[in-house]
PDB file of N, CA, C and O in Angstrom:
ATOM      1  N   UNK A   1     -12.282  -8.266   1.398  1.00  0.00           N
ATOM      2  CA  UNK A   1     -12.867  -8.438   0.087  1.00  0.00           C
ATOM      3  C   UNK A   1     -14.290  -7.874   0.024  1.00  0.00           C
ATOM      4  O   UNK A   1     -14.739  -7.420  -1.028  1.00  0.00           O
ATOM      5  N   UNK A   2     -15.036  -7.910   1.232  1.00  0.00           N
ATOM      6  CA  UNK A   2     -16.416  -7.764   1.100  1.00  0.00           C
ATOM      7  C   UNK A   2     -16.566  -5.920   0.687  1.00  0.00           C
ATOM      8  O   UNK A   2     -17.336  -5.339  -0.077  1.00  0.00           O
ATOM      9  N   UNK A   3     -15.635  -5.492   1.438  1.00  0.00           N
ATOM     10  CA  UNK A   3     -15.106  -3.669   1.169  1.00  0.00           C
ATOM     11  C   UNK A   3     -15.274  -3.246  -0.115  1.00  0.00           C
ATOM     12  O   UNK A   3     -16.160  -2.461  -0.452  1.00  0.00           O
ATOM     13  N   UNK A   4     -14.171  -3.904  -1.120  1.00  0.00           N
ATOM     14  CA  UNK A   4     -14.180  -4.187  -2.441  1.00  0.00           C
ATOM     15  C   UNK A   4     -15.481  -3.972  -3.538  1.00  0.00           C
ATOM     16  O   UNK A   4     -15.702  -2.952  -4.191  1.00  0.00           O
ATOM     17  N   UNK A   5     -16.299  -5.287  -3.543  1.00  0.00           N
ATOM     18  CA  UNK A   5     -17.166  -5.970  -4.108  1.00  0.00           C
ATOM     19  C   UNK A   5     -18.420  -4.475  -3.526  1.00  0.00           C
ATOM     20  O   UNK A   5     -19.214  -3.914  -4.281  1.00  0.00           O
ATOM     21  N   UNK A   6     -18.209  -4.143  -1.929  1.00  0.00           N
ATOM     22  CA  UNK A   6     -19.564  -2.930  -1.986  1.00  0.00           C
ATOM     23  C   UNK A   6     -18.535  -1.494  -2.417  1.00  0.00           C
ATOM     24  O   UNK A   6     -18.544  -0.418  -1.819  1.00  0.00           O
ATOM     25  N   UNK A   7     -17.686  -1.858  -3.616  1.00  0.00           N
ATOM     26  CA  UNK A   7     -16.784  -0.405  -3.674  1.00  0.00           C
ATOM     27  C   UNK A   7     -16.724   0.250  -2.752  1.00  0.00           C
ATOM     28  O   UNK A   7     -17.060   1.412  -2.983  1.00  0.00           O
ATOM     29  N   UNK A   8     -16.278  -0.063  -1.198  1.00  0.00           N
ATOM     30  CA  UNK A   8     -16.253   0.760   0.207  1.00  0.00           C
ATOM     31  C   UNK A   8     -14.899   0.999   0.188  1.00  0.00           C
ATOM     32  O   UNK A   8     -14.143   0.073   0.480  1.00  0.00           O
ATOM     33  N   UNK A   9     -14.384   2.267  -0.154  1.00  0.00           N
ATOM     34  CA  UNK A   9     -13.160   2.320   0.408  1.00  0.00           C
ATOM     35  C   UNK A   9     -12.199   3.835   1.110  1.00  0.00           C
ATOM     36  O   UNK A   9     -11.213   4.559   0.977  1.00  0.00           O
ATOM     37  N   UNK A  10     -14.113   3.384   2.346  1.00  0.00           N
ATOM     38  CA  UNK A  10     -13.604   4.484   3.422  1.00  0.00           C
ATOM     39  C   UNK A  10     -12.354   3.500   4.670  1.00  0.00           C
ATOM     40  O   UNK A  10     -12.469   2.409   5.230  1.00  0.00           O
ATOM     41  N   UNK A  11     -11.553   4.259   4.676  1.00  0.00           N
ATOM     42  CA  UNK A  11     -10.163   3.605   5.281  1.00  0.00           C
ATOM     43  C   UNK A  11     -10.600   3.089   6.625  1.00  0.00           C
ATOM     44  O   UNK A  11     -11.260   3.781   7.400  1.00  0.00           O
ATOM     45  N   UNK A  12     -10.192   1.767   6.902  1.00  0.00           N
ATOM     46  CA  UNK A  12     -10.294   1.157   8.091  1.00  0.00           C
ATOM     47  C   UNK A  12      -8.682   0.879   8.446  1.00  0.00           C
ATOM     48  O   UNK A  12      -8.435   0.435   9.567  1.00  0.00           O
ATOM     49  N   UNK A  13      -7.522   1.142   7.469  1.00  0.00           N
ATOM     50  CA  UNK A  13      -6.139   1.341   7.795  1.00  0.00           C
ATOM     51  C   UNK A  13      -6.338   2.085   6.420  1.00  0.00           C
ATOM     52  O   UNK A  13      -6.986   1.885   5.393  1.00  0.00           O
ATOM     53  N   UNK A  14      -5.522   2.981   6.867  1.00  0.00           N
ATOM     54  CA  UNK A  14      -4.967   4.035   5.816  1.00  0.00           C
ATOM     55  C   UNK A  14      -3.683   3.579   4.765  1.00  0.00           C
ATOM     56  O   UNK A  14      -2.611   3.083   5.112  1.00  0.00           O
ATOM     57  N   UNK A  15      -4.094   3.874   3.506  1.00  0.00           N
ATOM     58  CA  UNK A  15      -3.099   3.667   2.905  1.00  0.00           C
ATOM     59  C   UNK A  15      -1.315   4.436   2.729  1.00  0.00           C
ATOM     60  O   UNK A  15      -0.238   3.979   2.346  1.00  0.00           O
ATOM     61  N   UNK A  16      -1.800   5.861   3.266  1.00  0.00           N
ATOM     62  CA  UNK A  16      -0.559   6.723   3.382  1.00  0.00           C
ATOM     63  C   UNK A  16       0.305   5.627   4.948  1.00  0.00           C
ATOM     64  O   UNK A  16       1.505   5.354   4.925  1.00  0.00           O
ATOM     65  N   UNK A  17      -0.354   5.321   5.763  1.00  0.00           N
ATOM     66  CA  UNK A  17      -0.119   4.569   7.061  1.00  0.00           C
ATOM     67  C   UNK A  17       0.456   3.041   6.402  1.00  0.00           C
ATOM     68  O   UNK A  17       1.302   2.712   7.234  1.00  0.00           O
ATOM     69  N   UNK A  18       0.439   2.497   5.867  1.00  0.00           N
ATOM     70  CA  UNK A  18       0.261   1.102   5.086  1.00  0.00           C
ATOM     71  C   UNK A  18       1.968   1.287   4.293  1.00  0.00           C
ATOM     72  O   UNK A  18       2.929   0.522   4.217  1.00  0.00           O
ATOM     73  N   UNK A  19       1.708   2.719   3.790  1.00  0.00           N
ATOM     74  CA  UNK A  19       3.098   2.986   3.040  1.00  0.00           C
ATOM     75  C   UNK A  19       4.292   3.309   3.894  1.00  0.00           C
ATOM     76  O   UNK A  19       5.411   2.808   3.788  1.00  0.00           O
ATOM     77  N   UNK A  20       3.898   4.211   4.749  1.00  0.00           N
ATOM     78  CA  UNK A  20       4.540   4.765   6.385  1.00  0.00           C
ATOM     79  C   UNK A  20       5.641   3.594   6.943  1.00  0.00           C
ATOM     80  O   UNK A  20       6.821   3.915   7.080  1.00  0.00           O
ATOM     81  N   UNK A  21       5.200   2.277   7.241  1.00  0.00           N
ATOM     82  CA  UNK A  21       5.143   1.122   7.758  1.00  0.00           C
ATOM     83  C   UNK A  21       5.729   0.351   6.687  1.00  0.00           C
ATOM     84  O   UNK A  21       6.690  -0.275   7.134  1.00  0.00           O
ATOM     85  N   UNK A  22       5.559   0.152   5.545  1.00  0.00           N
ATOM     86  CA  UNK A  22       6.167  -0.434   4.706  1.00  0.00           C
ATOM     87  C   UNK A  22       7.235   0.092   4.441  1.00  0.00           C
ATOM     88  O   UNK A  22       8.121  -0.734   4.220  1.00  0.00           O
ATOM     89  N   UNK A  23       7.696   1.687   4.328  1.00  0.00           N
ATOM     90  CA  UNK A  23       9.000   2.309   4.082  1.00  0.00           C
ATOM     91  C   UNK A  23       9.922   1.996   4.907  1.00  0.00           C
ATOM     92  O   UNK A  23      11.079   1.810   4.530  1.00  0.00           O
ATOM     93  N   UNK A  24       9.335   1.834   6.854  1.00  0.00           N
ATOM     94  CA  UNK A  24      10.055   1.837   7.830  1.00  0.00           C
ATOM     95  C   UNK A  24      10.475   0.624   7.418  1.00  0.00           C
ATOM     96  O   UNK A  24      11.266   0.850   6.503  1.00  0.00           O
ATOM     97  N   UNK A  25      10.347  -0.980   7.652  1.00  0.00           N
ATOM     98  CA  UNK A  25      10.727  -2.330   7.150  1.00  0.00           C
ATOM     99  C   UNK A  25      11.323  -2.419   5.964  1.00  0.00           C
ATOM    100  O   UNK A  25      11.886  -3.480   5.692  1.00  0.00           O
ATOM    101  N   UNK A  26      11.329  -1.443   5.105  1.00  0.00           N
ATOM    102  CA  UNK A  26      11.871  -1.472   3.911  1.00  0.00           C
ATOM    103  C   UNK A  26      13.565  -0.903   4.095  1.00  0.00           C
ATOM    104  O   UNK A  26      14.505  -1.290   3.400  1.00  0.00           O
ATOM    105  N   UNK A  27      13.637   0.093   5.204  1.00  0.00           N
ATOM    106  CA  UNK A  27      14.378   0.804   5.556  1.00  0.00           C
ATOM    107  C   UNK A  27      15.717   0.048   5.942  1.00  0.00           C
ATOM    108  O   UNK A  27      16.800  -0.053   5.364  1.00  0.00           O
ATOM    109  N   UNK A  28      15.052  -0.621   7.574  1.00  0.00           N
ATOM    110  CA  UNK A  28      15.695  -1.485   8.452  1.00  0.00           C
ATOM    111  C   UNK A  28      16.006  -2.923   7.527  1.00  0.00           C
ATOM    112  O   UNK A  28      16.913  -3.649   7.934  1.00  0.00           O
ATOM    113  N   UNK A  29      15.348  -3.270   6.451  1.00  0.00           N
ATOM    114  CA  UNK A  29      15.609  -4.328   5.921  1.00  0.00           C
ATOM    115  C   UNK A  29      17.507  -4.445   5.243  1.00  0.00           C
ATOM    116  O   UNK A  29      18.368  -5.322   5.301  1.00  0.00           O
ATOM    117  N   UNK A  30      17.444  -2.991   4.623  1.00  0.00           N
ATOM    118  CA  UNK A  30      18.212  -2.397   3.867  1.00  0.00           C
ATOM    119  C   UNK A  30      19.484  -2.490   4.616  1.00  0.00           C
ATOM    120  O   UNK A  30      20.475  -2.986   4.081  1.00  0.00           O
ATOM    121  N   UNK A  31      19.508  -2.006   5.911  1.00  0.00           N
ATOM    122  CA  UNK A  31      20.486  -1.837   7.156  1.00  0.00           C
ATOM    123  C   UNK A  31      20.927  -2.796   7.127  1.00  0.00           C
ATOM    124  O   UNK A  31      22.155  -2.749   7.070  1.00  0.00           O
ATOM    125  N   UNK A  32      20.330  -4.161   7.141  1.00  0.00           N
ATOM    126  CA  UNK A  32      20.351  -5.436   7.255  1.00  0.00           C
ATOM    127  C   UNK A  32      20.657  -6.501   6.424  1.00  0.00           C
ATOM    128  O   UNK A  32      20.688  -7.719   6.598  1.00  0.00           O
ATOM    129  N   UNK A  33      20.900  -5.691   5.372  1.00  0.00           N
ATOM    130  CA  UNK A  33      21.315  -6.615   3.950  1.00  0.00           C
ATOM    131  C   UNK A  33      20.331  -7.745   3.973  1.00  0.00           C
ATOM    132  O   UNK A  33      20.709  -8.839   3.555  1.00  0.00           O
ATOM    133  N   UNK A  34      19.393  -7.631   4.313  1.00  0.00           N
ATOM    134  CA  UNK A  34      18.008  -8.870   3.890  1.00  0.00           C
ATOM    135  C   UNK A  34      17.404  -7.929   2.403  1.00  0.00           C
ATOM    136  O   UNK A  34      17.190  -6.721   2.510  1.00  0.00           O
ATOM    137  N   UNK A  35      17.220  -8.537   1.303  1.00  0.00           N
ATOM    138  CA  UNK A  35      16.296  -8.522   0.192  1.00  0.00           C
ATOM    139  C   UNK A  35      14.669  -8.996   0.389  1.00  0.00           C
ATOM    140  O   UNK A  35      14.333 -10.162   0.184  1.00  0.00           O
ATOM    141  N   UNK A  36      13.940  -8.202   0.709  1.00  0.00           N
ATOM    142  CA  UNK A  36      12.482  -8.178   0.644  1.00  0.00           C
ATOM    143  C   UNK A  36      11.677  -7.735  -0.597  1.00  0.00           C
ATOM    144  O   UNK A  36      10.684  -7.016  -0.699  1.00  0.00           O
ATOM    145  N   UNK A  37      12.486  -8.451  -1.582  1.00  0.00           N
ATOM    146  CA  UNK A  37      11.811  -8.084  -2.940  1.00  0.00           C
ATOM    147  C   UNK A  37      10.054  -7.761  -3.059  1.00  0.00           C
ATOM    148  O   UNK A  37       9.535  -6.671  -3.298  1.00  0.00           O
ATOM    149  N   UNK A  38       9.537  -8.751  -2.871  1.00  0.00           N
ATOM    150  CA  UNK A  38       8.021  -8.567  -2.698  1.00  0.00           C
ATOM    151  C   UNK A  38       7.896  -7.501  -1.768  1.00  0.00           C
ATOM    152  O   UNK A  38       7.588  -6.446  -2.322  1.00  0.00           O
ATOM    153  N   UNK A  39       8.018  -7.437  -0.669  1.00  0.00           N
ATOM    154  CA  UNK A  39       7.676  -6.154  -0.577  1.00  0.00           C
ATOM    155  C   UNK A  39       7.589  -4.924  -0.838  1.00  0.00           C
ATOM    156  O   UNK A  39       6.706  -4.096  -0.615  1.00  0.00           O
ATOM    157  N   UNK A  40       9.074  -4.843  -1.576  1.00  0.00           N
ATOM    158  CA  UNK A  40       9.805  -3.293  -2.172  1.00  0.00           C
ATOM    159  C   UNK A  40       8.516  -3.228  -3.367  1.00  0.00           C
ATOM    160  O   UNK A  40       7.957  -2.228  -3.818  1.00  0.00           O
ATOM    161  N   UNK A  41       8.290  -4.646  -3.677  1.00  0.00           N
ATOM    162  CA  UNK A  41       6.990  -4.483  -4.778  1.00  0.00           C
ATOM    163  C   UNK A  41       6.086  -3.662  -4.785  1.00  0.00           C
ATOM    164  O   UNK A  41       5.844  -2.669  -5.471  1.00  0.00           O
ATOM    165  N   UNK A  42       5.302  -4.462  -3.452  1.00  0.00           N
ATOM    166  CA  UNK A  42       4.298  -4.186  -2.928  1.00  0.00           C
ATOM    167  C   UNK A  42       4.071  -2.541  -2.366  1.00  0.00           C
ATOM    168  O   UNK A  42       2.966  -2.005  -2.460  1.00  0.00           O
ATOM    169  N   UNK A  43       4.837  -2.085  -1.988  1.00  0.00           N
ATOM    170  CA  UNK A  43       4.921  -0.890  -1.440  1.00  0.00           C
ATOM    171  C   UNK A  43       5.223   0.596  -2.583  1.00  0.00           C
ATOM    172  O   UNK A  43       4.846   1.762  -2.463  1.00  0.00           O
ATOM    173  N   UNK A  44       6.338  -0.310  -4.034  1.00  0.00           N
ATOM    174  CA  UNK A  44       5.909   0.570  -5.118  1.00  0.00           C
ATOM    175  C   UNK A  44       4.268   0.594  -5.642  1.00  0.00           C
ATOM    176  O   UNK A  44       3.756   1.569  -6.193  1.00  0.00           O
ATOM    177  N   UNK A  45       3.581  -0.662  -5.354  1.00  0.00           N
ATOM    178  CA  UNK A  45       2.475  -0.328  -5.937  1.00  0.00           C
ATOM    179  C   UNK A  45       1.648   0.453  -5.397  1.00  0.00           C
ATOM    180  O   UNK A  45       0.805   1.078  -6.041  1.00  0.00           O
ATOM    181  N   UNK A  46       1.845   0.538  -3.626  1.00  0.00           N
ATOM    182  CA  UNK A  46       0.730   1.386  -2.858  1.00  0.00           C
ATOM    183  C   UNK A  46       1.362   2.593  -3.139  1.00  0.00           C
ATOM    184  O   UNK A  46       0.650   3.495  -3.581  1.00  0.00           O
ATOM    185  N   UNK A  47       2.624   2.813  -2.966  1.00  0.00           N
ATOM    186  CA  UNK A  47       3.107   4.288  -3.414  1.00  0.00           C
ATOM    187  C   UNK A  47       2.551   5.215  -4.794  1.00  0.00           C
ATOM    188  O   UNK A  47       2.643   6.440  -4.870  1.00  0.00           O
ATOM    189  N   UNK A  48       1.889   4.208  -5.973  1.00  0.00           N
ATOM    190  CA  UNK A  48       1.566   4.397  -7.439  1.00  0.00           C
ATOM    191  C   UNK A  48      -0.257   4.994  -6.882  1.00  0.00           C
ATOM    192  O   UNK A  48      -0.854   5.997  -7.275  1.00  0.00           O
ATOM    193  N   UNK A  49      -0.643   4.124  -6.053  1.00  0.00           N
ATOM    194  CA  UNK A  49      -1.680   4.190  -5.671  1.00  0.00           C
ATOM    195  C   UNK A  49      -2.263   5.709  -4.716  1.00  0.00           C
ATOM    196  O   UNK A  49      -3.240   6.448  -4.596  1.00  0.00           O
ATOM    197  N   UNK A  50      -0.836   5.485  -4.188  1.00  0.00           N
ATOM    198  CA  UNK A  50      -1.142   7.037  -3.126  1.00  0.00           C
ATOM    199  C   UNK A  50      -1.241   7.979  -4.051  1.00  0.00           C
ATOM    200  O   UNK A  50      -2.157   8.802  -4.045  1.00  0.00           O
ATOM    201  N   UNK A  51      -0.236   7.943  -5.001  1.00  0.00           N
ATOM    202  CA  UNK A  51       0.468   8.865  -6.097  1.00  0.00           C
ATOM    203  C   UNK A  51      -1.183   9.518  -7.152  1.00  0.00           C
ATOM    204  O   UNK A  51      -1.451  10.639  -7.582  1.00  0.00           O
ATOM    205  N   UNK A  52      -2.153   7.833  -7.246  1.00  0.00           N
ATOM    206  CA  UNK A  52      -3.266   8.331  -8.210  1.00  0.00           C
ATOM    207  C   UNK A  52      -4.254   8.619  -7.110  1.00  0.00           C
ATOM    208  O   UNK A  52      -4.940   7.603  -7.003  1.00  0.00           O
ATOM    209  N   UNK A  53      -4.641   9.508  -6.262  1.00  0.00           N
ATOM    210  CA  UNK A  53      -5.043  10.130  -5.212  1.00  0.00           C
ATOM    211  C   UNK A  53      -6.081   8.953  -4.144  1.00  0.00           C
ATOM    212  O   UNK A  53      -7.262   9.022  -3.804  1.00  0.00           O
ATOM    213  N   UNK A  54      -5.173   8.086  -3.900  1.00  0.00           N
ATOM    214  CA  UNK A  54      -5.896   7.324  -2.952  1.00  0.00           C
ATOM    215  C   UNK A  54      -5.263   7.077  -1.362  1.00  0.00           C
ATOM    216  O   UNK A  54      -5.801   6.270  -0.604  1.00  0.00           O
ATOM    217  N   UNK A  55      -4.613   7.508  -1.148  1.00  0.00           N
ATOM    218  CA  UNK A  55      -3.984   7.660  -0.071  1.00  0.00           C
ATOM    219  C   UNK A  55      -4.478   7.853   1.303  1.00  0.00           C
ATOM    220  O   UNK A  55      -3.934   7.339   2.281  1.00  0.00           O
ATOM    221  N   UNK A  56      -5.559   8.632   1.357  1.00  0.00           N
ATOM    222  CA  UNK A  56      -6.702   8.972   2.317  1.00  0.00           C
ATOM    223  C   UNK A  56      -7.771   7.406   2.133  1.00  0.00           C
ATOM    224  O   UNK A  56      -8.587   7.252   3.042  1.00  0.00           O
ATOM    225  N   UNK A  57      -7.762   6.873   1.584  1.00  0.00           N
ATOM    226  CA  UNK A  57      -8.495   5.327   1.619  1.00  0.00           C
ATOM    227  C   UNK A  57      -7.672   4.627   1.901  1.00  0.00           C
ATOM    228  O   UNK A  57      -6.479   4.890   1.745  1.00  0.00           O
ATOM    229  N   UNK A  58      -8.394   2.923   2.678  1.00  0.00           N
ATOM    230  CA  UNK A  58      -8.353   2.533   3.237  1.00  0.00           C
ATOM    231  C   UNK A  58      -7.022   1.572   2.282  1.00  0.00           C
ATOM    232  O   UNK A  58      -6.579   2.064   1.245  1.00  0.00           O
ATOM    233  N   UNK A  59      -6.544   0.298   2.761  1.00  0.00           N
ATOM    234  CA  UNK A  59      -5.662   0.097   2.417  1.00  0.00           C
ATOM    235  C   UNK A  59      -6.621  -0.910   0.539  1.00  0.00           C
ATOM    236  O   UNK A  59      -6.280  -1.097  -0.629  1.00  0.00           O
ATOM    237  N   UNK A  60      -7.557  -1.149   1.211  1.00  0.00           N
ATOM    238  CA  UNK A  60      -8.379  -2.054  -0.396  1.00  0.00           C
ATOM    239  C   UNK A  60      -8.057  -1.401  -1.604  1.00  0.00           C
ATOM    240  O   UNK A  60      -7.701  -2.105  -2.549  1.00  0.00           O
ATOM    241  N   UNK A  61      -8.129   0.004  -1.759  1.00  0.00           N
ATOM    242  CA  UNK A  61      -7.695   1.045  -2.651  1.00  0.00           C
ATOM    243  C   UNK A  61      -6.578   0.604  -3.676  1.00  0.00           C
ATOM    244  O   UNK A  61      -6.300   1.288  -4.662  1.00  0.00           O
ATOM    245  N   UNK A  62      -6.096  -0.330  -3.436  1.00  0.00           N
ATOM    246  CA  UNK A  62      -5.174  -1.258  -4.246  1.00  0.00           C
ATOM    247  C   UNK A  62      -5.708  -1.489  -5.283  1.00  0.00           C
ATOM    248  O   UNK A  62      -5.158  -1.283  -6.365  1.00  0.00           O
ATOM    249  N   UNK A  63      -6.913  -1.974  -5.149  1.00  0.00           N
ATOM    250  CA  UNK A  63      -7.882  -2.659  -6.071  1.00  0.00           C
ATOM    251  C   UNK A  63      -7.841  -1.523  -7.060  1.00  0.00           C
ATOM    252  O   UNK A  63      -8.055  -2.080  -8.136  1.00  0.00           O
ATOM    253  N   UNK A  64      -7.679  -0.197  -7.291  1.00  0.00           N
ATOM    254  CA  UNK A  64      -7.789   1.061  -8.125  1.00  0.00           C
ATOM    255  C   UNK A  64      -6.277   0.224  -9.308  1.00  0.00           C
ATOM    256  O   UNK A  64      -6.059  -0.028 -10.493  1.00  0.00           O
ATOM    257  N   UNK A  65      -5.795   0.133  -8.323  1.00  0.00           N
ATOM    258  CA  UNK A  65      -3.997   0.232  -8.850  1.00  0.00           C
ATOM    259  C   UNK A  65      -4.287  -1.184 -10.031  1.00  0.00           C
ATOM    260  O   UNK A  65      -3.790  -1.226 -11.156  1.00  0.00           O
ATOM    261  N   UNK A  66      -5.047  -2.080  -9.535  1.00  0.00           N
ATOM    262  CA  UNK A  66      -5.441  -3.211 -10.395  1.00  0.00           C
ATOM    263  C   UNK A  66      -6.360  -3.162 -11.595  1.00  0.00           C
ATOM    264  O   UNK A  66      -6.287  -3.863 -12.604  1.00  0.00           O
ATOM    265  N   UNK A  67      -7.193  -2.264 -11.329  1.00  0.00           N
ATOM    266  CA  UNK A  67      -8.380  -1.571 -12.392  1.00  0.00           C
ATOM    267  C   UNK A  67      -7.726  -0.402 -13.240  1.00  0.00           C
ATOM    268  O   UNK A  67      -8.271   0.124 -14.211  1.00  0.00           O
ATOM    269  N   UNK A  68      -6.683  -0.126 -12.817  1.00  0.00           N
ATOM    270  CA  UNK A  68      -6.074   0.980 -14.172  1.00  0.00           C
ATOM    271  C   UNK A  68      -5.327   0.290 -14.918  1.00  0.00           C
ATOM    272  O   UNK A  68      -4.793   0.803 -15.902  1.00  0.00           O
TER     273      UNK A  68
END
């Protein structure tokens, strides 16, 4: 949060990495007939986020996806 609040959002985890990782679990979930709704969420929103050129920032960059 403190990242945020000083608008810092040089990547300390990458958001393209964040999505990477979320696709893989999203993947294997699928294999698995488990429903990870919130996540499939969560991972459309960082995907929206990569999509409005934040991808190279850190994973806080969310906060963009919340401010548009």
């Amino acid at each position: 949060m403190p990242k945020i609040i000083a608008q810092d959002f040089d990547a300390t985890f990458y958001m393209k990495h964040f999505i990477k990782d979320l696709t893989i679990a999203s993947e294997e979930s699928q294999q698995r007939n488990f429903k990870l709704e919130i996540m499939e969420a969560i991972r459309q929103e960082c995907q929206q986020v990569q999509a409005m050129g934040y991808g190279d920032q850190g994973t806080q960059a969310l906060y963009h996806y919340y401010q548009a």
